[in-house]
C-alpha positions as CSV (number, residue, x, y, z in Angstrom):
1,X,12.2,6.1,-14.9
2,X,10.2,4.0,-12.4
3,X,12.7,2.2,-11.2
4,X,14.7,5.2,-11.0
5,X,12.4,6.5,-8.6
6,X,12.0,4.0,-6.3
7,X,15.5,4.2,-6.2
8,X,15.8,7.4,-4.7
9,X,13.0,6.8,-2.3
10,X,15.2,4.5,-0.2
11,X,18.7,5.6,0.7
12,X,19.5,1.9,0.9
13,X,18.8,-0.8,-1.6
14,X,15.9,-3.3,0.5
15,X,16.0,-6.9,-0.2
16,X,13.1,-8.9,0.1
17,X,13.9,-10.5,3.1
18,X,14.0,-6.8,5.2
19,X,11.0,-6.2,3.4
20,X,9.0,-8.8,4.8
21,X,10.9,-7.8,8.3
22,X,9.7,-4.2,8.2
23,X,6.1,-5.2,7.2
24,X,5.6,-7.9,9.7
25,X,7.2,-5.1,12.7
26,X,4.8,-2.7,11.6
27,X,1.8,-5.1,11.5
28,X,0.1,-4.7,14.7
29,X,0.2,-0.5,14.0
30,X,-0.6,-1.0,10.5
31,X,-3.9,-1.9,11.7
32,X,-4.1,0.7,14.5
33,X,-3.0,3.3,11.4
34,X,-6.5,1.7,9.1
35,X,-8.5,2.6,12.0
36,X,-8.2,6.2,11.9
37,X,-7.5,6.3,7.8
38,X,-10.2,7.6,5.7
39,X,-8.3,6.0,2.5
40,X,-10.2,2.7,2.9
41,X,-13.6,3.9,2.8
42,X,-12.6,6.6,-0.1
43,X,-11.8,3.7,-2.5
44,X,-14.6,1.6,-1.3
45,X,-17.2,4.4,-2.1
46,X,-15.2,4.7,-5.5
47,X,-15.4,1.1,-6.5
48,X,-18.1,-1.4,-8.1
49,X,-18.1,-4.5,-7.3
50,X,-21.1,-7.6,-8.1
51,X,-22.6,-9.7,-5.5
52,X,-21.7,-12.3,-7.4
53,X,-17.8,-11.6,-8.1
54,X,-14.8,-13.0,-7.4
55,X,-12.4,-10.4,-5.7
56,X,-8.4,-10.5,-5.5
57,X,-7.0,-8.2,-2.7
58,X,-3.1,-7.6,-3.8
59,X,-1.2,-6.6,-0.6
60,X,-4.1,-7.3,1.5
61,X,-2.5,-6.1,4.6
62,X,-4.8,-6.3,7.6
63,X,-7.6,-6.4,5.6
64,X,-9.0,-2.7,5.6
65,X,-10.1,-3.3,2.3
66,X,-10.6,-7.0,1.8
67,X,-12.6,-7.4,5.0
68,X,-15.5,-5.0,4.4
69,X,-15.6,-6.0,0.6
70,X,-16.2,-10.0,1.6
71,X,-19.4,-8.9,2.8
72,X,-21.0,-7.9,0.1
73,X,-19.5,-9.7,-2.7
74,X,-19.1,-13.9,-3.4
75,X,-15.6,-14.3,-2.6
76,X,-12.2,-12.3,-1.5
77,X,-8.5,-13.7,-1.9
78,X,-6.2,-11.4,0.0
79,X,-2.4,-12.0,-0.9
80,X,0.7,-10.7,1.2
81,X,4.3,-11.3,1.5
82,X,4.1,-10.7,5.5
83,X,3.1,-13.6,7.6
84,X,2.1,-11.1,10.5
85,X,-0.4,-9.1,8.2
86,X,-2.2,-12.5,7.5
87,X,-2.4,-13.3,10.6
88,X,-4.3,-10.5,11.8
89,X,-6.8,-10.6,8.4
90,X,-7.3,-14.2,9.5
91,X,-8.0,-13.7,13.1
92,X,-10.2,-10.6,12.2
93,X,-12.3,-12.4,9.4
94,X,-12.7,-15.4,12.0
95,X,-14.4,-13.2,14.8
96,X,-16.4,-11.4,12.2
97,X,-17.7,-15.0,11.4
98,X,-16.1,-14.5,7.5
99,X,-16.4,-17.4,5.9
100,X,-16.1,-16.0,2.0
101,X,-12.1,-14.3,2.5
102,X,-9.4,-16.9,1.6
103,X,-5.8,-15.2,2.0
104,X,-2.2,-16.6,0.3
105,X,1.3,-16.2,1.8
106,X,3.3,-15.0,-1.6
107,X,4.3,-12.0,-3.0
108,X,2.7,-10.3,-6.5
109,X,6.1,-10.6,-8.2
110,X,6.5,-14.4,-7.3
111,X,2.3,-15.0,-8.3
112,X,1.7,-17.1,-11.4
113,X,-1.6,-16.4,-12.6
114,X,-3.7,-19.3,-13.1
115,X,-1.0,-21.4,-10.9
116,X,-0.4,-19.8,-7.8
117,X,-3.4,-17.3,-7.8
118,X,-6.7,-18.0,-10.8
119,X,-8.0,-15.3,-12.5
120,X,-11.0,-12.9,-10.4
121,X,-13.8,-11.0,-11.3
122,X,-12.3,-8.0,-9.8
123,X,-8.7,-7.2,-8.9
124,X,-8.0,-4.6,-6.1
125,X,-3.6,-3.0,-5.9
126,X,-4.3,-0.6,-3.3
127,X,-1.1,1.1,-2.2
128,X,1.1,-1.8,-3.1
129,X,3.4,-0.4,-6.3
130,X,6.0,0.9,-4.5
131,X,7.1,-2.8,-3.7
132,X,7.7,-3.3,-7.3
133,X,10.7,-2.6,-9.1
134,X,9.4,-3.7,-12.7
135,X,5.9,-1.7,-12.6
136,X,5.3,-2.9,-16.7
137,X,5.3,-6.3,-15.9
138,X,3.0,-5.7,-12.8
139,X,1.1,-4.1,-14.5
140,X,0.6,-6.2,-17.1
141,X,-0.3,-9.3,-14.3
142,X,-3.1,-7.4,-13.0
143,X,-5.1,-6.8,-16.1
144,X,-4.1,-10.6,-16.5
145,X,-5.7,-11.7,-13.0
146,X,-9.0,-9.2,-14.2
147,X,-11.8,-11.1,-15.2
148,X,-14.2,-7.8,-15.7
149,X,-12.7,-5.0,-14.2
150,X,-8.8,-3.8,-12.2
151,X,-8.5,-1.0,-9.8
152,X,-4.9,0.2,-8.7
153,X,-4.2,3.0,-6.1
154,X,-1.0,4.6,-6.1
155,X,0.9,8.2,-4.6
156,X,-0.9,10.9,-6.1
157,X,1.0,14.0,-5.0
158,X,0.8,15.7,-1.3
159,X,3.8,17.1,0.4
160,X,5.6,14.4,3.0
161,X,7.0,17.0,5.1
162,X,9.3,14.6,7.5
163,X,10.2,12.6,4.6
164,X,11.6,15.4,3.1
165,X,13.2,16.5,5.9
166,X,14.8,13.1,6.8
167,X,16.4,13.0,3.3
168,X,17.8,16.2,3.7
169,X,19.5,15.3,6.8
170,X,21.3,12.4,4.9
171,X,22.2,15.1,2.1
172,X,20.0,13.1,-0.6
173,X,17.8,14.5,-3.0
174,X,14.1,14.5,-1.6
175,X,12.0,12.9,-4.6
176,X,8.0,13.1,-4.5
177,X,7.0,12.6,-8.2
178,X,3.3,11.4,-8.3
179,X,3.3,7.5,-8.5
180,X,-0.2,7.0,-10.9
181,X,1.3,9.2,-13.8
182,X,3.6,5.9,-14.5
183,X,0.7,3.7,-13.5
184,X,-1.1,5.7,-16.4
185,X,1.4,6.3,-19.0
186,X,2.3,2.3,-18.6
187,X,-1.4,1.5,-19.2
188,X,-2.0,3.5,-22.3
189,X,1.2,1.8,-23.6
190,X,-0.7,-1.6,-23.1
191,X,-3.9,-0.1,-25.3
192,X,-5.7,0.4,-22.0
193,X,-7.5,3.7,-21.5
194,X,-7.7,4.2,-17.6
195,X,-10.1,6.2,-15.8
196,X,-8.1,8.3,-13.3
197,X,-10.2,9.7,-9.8
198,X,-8.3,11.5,-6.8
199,X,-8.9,10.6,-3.5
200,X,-7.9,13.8,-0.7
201,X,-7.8,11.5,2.6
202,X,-6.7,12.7,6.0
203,X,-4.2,9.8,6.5
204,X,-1.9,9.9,9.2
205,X,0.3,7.6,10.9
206,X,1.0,7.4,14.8
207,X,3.0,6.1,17.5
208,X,2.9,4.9,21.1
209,X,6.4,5.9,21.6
210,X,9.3,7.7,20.5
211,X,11.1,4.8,20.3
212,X,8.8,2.7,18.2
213,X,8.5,5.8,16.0
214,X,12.6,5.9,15.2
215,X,12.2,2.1,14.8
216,X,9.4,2.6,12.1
217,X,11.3,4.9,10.4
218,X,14.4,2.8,10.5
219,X,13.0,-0.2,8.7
220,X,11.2,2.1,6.1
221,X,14.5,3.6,5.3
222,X,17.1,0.7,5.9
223,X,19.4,3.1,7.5
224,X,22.4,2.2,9.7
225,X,23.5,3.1,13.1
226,X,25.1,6.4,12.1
227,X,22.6,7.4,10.0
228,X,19.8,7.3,12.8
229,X,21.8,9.9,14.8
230,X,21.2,11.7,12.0
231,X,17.5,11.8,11.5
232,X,16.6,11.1,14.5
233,X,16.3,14.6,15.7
234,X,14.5,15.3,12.5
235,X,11.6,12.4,13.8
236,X,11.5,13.8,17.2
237,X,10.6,17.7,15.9
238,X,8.3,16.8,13.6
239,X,6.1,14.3,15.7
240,X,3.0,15.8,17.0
241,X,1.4,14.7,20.7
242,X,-2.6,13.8,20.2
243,X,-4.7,14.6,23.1
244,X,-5.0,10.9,23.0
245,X,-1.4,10.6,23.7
246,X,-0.4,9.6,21.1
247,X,2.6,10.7,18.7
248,X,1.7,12.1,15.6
249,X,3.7,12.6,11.7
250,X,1.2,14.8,10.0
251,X,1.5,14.5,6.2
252,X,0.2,17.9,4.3
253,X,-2.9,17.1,2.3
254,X,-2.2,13.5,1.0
255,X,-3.4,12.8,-2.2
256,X,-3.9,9.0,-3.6
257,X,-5.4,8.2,-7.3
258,X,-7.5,5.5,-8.0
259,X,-6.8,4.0,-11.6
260,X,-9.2,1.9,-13.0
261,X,-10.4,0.0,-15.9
262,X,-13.1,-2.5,-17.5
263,X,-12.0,-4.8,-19.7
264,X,-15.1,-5.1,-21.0
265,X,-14.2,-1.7,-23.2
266,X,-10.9,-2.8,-24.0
């Protein structure tokens, strides 16, 4: 069923490769998007975390999560499969005088554990499933990589108005199934009993431009020529102008669930 739903979320089938393209385009507004996202500091209120843990950052991004989190614990390893969104974590960590935050260059499929990255007190997955076709097997790395305790953040339910409206435009079926039922159902497969808490953020993602705006929406969606005439009057109706300026694509009442679990109780 998983896989069959991240199916449907893409018209077109990604390969890596435009994964990596679409993640390191977005980059420098991925960060810009953290800024004014009150997802970050929802799971960091939710968390706990020792001063004296190790902490593995899966899909570290620009480091809304890992960055904060170095300063109060003994050491962060953020991991990403885009060169661009290390690059930023780096830079960032070096002005904030960071010394504690070592980041990797692979991708969570590819990691061996106790090769590639060692086992960590703590393992944070926040909003990183979707790039994962086999979500058992991910899974099943994490509480691997968990020392004492795993914490995974995945879609918990919230109408994506422009989503929905851009997949109606191509005349496919608009799927928005709630991403942390399969995280939860996997888990009590594996003998794990997870404790389930859901965060209601105000996230929102903007734009300088139309044009970078059709080309965000391009590289989420892999879609050709002919299909952005399509949808691309759906992108310019549904963006919002901010008094800032800026263009706007409201989502209604997003939802994400933290999963977590101690494997002390296991």
């Amino acid at each position: 069923m998983w896989k069959e739903t991240q199916a449907h979320a893409n018209p077109s089938k990604p390969s890596e490769h435009s994964e990596i393209e679409r993640y390191d385009c977005i980059a420098p507004l991925f960060k810009e998007w953290m800024t004014i996202d009150d997802y970050p500091l929802k799971v960091l209120e939710s968390i706990h975390l020792e001063p004296e843990w190790s902490v593995l950052d899966i899909g570290c991004g620009t480091g809304a999560i890992a960055i904060p989190i170095a300063k109060t614990v003994k050491s962060v390893t953020g991991i990403d499969f885009s060169p661009k969104m290390l690059e930023i974590i780096r830079s960032d960590a070096e002005k904030q005088s960071i010394s504690n935050l070592d980041t990797k260059y692979v991708s969570w499929d590819d990691a061996r554990i106790g090769v590639d990255i060692e086992p960590h007190d703590a393992v944070i997955m926040s909003r990183a499933i979707s790039r994962t076709m086999n979500l058992s097997e991910t899974l099943k790395k994490v509480n691997q990589a968990a020392i004492q305790s795993a914490y995974v953040t995945a879609w918990g339910g919230g109408e994506r108005r422009i989503n929905k409206e851009i997949m109606a435009a191509l005349g496919l079926e608009y799927h928005n199934s709630p991403d942390y039922l399969y995280v939860f159902n996997i888990l009590a497969q594996m003998g794990i009993q997870p404790n389930v808490k859901h965060l209601m953020c105000s996230s929102r993602v903007t734009y300088h431009t139309i044009s970078q705006a059709l080309s965000s929406y391009q590289l989420l969606y892999h879609l050709n020529p002919e299909q952005m005439k399509v949808v691309q009057p759906v992108i310019e109706k549904n963006l919002v102008k901010c008094e800032n300026g800026l263009l706007q694509a409201p989502d209604d009442k997003p939802v994400w669930s933290l999963i977590w679990w101690e494997k002390s109780k296991l």
